[in-house]
NUNU-308270 format. One record per residue (C-alpha): residue in one letter; x, y, z; residue number from 1. Coordinates in nm, 2 decimals, always signed. Layout:
! residues N
<residuo: a, xx: X, yy: Y, zz: Z, num: NUM> $
...
***
This chain:
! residues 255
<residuo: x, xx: +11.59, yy: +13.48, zz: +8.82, num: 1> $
<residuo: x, xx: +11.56, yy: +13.32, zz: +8.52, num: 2> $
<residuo: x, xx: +11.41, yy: +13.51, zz: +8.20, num: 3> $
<residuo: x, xx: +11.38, yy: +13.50, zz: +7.86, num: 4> $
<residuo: x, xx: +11.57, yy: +13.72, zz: +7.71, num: 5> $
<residuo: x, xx: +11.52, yy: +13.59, zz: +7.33, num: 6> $
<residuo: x, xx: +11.31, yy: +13.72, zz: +7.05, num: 7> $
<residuo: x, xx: +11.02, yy: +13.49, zz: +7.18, num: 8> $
<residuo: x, xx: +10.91, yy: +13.59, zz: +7.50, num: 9> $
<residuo: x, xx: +10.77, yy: +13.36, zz: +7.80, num: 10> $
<residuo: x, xx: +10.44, yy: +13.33, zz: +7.94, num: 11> $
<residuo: x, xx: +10.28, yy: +13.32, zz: +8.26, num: 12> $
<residuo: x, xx: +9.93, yy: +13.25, zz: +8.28, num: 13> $
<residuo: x, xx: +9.74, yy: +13.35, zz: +8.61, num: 14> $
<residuo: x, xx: +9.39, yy: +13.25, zz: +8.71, num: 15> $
<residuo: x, xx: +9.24, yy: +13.46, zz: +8.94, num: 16> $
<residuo: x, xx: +9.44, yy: +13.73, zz: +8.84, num: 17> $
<residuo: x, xx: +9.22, yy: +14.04, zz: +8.90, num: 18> $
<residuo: x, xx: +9.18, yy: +13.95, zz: +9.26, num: 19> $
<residuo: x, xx: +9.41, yy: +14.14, zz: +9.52, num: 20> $
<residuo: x, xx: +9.65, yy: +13.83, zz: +9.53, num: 21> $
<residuo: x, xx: +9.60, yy: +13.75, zz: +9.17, num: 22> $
<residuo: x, xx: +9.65, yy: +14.16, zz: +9.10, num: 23> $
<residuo: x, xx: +10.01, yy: +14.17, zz: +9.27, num: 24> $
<residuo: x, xx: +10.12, yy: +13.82, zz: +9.10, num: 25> $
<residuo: x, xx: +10.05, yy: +14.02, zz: +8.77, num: 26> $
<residuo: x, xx: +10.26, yy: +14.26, zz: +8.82, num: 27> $
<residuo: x, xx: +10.61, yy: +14.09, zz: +8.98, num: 28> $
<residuo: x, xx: +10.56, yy: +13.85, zz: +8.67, num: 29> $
<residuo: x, xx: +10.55, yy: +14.14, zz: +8.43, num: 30> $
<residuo: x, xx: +10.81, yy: +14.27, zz: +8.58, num: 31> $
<residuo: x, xx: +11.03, yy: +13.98, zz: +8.57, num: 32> $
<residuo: x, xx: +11.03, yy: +13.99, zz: +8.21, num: 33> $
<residuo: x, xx: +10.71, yy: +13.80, zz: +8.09, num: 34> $
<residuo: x, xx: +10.44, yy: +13.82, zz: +7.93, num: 35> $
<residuo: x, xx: +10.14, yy: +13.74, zz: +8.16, num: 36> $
<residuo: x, xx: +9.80, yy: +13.59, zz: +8.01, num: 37> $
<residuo: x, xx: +9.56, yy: +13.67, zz: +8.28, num: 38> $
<residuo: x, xx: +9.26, yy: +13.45, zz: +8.35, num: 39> $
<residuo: x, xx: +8.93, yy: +13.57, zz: +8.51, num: 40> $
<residuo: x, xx: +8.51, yy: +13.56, zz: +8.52, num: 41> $
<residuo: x, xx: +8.47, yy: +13.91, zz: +8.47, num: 42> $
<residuo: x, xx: +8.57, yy: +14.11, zz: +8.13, num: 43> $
<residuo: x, xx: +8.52, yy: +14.45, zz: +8.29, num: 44> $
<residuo: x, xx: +8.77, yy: +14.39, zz: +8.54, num: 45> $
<residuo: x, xx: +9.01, yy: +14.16, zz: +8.27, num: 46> $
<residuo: x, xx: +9.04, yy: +14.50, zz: +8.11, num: 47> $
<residuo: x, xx: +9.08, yy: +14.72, zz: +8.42, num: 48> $
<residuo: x, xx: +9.37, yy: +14.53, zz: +8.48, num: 49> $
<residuo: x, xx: +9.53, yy: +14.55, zz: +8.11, num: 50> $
<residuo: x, xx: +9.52, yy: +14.91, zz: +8.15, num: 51> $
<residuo: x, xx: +9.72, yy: +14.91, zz: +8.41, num: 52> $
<residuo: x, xx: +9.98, yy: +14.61, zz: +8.26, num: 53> $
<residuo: x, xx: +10.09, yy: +14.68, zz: +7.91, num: 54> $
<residuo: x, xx: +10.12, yy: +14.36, zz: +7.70, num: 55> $
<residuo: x, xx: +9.88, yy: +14.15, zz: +7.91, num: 56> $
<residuo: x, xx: +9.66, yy: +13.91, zz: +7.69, num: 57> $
<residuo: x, xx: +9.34, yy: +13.90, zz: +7.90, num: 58> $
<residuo: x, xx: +9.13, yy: +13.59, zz: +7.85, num: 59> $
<residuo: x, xx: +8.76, yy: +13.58, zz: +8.02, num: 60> $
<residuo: x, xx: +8.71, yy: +13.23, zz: +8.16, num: 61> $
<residuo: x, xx: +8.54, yy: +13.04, zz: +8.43, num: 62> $
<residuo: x, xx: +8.80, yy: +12.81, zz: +8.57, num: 63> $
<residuo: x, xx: +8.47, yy: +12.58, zz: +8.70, num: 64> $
<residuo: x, xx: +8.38, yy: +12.48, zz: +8.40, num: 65> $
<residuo: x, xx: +8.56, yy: +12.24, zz: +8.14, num: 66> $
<residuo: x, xx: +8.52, yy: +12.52, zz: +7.89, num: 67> $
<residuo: x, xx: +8.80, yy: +12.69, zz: +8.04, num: 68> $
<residuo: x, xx: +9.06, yy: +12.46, zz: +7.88, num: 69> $
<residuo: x, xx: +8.96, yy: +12.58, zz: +7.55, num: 70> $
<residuo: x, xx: +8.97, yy: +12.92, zz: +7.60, num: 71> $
<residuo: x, xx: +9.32, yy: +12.94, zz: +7.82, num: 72> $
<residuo: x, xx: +9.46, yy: +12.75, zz: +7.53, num: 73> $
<residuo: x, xx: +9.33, yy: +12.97, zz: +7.25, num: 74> $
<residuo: x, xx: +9.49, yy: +13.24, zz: +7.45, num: 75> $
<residuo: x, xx: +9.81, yy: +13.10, zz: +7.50, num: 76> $
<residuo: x, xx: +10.08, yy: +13.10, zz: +7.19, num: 77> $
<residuo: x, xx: +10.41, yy: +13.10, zz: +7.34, num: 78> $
<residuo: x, xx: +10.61, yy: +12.89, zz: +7.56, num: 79> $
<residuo: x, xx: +10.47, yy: +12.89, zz: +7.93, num: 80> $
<residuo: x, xx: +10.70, yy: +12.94, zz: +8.26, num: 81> $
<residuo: x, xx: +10.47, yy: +12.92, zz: +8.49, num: 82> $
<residuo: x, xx: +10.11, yy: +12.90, zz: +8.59, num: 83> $
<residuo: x, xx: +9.94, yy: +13.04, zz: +8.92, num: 84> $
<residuo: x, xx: +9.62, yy: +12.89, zz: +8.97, num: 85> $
<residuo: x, xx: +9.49, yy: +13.15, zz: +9.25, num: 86> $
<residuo: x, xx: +9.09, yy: +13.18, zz: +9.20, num: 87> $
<residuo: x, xx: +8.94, yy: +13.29, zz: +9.56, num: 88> $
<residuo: x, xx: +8.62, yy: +13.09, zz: +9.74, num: 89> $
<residuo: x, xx: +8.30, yy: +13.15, zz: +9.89, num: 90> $
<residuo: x, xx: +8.35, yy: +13.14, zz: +10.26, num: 91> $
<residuo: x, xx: +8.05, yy: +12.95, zz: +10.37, num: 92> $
<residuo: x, xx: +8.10, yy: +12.88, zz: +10.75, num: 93> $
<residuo: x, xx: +8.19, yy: +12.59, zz: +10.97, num: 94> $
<residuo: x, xx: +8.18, yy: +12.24, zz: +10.90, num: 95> $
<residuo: x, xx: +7.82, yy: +12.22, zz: +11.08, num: 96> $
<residuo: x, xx: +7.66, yy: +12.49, zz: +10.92, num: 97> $
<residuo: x, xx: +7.82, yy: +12.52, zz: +10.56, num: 98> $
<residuo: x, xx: +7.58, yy: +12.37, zz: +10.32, num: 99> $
<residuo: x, xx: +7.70, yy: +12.02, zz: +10.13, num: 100> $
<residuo: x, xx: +7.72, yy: +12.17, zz: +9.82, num: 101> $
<residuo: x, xx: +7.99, yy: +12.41, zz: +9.91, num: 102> $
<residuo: x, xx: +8.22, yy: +12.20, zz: +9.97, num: 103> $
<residuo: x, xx: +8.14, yy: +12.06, zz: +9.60, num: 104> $
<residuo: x, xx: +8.22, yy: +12.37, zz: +9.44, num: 105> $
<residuo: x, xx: +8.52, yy: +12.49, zz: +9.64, num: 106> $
<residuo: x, xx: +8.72, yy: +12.18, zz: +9.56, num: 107> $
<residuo: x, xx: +8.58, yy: +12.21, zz: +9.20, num: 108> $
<residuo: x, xx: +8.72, yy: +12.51, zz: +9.16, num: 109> $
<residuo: x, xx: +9.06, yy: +12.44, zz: +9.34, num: 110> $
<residuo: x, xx: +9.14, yy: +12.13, zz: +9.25, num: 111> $
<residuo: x, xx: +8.90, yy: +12.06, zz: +8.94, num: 112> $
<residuo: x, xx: +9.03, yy: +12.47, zz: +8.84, num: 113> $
<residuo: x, xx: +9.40, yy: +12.39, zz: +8.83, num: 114> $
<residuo: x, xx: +9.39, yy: +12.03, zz: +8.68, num: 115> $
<residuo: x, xx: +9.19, yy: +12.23, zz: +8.44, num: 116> $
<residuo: x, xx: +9.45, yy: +12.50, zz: +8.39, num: 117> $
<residuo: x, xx: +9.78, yy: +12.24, zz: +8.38, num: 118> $
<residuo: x, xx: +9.56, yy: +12.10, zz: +8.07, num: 119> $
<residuo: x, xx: +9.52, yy: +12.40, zz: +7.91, num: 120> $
<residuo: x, xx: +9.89, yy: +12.46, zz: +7.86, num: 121> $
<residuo: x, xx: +10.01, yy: +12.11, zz: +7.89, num: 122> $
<residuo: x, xx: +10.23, yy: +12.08, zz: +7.55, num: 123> $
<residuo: x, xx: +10.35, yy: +12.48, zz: +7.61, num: 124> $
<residuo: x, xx: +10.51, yy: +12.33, zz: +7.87, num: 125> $
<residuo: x, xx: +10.92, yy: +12.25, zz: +7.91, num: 126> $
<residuo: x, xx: +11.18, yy: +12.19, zz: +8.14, num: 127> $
<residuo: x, xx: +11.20, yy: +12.46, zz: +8.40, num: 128> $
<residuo: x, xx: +10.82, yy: +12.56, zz: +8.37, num: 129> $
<residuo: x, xx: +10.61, yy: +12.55, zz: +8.69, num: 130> $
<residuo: x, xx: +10.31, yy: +12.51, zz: +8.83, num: 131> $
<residuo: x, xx: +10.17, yy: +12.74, zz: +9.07, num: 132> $
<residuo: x, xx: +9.85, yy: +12.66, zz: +9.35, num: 133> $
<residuo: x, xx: +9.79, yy: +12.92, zz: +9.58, num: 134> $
<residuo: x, xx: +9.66, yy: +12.75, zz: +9.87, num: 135> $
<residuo: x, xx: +9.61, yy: +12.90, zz: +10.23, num: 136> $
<residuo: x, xx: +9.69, yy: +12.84, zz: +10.62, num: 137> $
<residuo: x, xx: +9.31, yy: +12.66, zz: +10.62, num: 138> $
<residuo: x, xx: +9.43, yy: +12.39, zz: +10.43, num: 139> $
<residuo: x, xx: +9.67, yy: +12.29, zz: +10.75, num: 140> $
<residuo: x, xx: +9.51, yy: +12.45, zz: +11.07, num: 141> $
<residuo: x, xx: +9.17, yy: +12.41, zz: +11.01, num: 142> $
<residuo: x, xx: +8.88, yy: +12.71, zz: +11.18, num: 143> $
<residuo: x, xx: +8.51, yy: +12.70, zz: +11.28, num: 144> $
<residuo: x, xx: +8.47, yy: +12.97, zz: +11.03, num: 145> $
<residuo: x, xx: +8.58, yy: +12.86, zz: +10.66, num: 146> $
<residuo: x, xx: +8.50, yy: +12.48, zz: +10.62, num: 147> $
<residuo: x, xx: +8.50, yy: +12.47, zz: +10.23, num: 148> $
<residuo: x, xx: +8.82, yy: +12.64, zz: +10.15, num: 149> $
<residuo: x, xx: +8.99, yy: +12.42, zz: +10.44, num: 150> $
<residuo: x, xx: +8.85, yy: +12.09, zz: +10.26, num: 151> $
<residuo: x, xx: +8.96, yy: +12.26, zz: +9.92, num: 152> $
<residuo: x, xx: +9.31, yy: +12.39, zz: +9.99, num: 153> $
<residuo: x, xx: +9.39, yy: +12.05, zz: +10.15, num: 154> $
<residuo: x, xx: +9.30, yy: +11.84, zz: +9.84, num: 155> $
<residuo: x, xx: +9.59, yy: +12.09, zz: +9.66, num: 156> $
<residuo: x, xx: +9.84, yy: +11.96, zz: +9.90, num: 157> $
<residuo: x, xx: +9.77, yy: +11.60, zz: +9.73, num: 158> $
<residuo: x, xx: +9.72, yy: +11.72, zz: +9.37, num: 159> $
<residuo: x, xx: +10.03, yy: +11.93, zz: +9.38, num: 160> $
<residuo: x, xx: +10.24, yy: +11.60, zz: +9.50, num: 161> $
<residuo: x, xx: +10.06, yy: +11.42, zz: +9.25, num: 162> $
<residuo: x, xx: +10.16, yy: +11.69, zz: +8.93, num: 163> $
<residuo: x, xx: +10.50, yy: +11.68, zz: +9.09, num: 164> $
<residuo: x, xx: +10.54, yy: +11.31, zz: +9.00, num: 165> $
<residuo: x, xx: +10.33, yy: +11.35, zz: +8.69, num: 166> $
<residuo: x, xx: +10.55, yy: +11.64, zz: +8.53, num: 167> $
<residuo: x, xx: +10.88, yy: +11.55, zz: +8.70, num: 168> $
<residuo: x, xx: +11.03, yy: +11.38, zz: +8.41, num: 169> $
<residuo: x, xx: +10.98, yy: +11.66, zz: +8.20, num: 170> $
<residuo: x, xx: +11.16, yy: +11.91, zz: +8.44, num: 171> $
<residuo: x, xx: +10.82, yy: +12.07, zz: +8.56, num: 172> $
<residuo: x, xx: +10.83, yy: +12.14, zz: +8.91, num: 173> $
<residuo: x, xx: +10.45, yy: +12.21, zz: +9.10, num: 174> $
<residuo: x, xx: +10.42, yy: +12.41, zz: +9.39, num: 175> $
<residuo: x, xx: +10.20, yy: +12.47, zz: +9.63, num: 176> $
<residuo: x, xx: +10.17, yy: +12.85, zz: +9.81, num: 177> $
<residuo: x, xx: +9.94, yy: +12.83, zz: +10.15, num: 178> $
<residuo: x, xx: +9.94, yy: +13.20, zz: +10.28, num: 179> $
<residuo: x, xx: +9.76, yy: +13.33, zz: +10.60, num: 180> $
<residuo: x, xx: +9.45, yy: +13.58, zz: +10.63, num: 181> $
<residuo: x, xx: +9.59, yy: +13.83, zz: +10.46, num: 182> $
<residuo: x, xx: +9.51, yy: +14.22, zz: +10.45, num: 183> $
<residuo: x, xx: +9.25, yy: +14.23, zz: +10.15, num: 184> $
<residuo: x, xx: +8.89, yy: +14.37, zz: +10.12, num: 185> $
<residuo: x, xx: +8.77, yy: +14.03, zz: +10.07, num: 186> $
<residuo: x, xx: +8.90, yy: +13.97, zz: +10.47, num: 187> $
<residuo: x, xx: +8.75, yy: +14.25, zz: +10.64, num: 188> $
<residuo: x, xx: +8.47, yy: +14.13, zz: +10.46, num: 189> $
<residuo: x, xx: +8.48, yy: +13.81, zz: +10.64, num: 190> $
<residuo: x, xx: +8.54, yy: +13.99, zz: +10.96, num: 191> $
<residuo: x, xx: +8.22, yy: +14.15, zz: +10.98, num: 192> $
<residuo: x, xx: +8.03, yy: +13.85, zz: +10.88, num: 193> $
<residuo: x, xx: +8.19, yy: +13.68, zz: +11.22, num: 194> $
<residuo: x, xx: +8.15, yy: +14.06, zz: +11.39, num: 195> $
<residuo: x, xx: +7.76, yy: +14.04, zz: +11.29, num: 196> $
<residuo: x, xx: +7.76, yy: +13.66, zz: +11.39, num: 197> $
<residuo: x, xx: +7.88, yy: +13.73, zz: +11.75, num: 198> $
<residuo: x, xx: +7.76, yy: +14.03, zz: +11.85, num: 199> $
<residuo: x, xx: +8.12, yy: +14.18, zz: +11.83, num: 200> $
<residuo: x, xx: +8.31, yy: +14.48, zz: +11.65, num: 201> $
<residuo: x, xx: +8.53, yy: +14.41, zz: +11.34, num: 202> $
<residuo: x, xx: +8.79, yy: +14.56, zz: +11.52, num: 203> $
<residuo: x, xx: +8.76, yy: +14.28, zz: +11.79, num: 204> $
<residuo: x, xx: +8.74, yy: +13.99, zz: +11.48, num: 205> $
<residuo: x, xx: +9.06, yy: +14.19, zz: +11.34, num: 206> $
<residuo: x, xx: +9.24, yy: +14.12, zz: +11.67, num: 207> $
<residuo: x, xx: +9.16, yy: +13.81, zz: +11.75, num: 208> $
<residuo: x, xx: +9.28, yy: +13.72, zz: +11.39, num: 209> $
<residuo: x, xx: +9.62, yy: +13.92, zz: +11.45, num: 210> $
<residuo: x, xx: +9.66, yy: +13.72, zz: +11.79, num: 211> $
<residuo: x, xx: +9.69, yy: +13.44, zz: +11.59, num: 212> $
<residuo: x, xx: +10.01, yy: +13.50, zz: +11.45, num: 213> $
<residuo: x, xx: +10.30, yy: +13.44, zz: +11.64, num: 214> $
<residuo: x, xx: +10.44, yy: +13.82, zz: +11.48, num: 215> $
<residuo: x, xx: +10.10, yy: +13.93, zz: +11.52, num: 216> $
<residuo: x, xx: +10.07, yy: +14.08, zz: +11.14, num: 217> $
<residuo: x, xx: +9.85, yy: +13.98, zz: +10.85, num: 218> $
<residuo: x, xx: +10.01, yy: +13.83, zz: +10.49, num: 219> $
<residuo: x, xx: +9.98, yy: +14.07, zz: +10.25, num: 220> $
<residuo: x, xx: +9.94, yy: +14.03, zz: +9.87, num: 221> $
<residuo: x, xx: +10.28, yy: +14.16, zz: +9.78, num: 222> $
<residuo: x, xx: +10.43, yy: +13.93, zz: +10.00, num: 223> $
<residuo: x, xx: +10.28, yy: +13.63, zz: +9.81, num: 224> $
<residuo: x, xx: +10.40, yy: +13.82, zz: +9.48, num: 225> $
<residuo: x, xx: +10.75, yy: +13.81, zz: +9.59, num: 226> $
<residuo: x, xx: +10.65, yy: +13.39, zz: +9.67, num: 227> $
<residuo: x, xx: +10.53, yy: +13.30, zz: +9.33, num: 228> $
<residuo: x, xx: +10.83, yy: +13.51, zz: +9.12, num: 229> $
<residuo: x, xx: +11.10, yy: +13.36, zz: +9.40, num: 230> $
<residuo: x, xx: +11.00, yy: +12.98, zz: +9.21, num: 231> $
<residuo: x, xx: +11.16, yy: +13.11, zz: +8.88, num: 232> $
<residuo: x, xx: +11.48, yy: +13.09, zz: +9.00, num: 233> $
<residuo: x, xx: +11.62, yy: +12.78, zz: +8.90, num: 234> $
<residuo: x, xx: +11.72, yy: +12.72, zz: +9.25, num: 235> $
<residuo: x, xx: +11.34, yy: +12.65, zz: +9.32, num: 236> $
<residuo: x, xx: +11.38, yy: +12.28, zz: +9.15, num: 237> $
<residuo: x, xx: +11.42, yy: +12.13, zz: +9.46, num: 238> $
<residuo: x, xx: +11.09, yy: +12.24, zz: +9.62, num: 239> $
<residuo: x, xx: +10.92, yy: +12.06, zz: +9.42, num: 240> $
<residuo: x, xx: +10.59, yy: +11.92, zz: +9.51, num: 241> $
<residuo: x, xx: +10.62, yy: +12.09, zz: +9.86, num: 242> $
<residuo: x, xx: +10.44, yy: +12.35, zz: +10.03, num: 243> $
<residuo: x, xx: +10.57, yy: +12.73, zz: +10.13, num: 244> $
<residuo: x, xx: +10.40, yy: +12.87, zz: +10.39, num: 245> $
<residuo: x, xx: +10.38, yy: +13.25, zz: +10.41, num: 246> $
<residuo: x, xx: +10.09, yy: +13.23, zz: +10.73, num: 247> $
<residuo: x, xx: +10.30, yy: +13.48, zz: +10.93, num: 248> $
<residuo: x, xx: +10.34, yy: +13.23, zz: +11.24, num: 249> $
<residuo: x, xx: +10.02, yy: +13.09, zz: +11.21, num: 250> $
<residuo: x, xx: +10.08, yy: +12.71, zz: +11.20, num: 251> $
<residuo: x, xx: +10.16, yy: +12.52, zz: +11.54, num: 252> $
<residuo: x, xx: +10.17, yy: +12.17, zz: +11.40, num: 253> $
<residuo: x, xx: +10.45, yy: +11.97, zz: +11.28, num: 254> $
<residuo: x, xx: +10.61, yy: +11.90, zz: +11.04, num: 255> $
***
């Protein structure tokens, strides 16, 4: 895995980063050797997390709003290897129900978030840098239950082919990560939303979810970690402007 092992180190700036995906990208990236700039709404939990990472710049932004280029480029003064764009959406229901104006925000802040981001660090960026869009399964198998962040995480497909021709002549590679459900709070949240909805246990949701998976297990945030730190490896060049699914046997379609 490539490094920098010179007086200057590299950065990594991660948006979303105190979530529980965005949490466990911190600290592989750390622990590869760079220093992390770490992008979230919320200062309280921004400084949670530097407690717990020594060196981490944290930088309190909403990636929805244009303002965000400003202040992820004030905090960034080194180099950058990578950028993981990984901010979380409101799961609003299905595609009957889910009001308009979700579907609005979620791609603003997927799409409108990481064109916002790649801006931000656009001339820290060099040969071997990458981009980083944590998608999900949604994106490919569409469900009754999460409309907006299907819509959203399908538009990444497109933009992250479209930064792949875009930064390809300078040696930037994008890529796009489209995990399953994975093991989080914010999932057993969404559990008993659809147990209240039905008139079933979580328990039930929870196994009907697992069924889904042809190994029958949920993703888990480390697992996406170990994703986003694999792409530093030079190796990764190739995958450029393609998708890795980590959905634990989840998608049926081809290709």
């Amino acid at each position: 895995m490539q490094t920098n092992s010179g007086a200057q180190q590299e950065l990594a700036v991660v948006v979303g980063a105190t979530g529980a995906f965005g949490q466990a990208i911190v600290s592989r990236l750390a622990a590869a050797g760079l220093g992390v700039v770490a992008v979230a709404r919320r200062a309280d939990s921004l400084n949670a997390l530097k407690a717990q990472v020594p060196g981490l710049v944290a930088c309190t932004a909403d990636i929805s709003s244009d303002s965000s280029i400003e202040a992820i480029a004030d905090a960034v003064d080194r180099p950058v290897r990578m950028v993981v764009h990984g901010p979380g959406v409101a799961v609003a229901g299905g595609i009957l129900a889910a009001p308009t104006g979700s579907m609005v925000d979620a791609v603003n802040i997927k799409v409108g978030g990481l064109l916002r981001l790649v801006r931000a660090v656009d001339g820290r960026l060099s040969a071997g840098s990458r981009i980083v869009a944590i998608g999900g399964h949604y994106g490919f198998e569409p469900t009754a239950y999460a409309a907006a962040a299907g819509v959203a995480n399908a538009a990444l497909v497109n933009v992250t082919r479209q930064l792949s021709l875009a930064y390809g002549p300078r040696g930037v590679t994008a890529h796009l990560i489209a995990p399953g459900p994975a093991d989080t709070p914010r999932l057993r949240k969404v559990a008993a939303d659809r147990a209240a909805l039905r008139g079933i246990s979580v328990d039930e949701v929870l196994a009907e979810m697992l069924a889904d998976s042809s190994i029958g297990r949920f993703t888990t945030p480390e697992q996406v970690a170990w994703a986003v730190a694999m792409l530093l490896d030079p190796e990764a060049d190739s995958m450029t402007g393609s998708s890795l699914m980590l959905d634990s046997g989840r998608r049926r379609g081809l290709p």
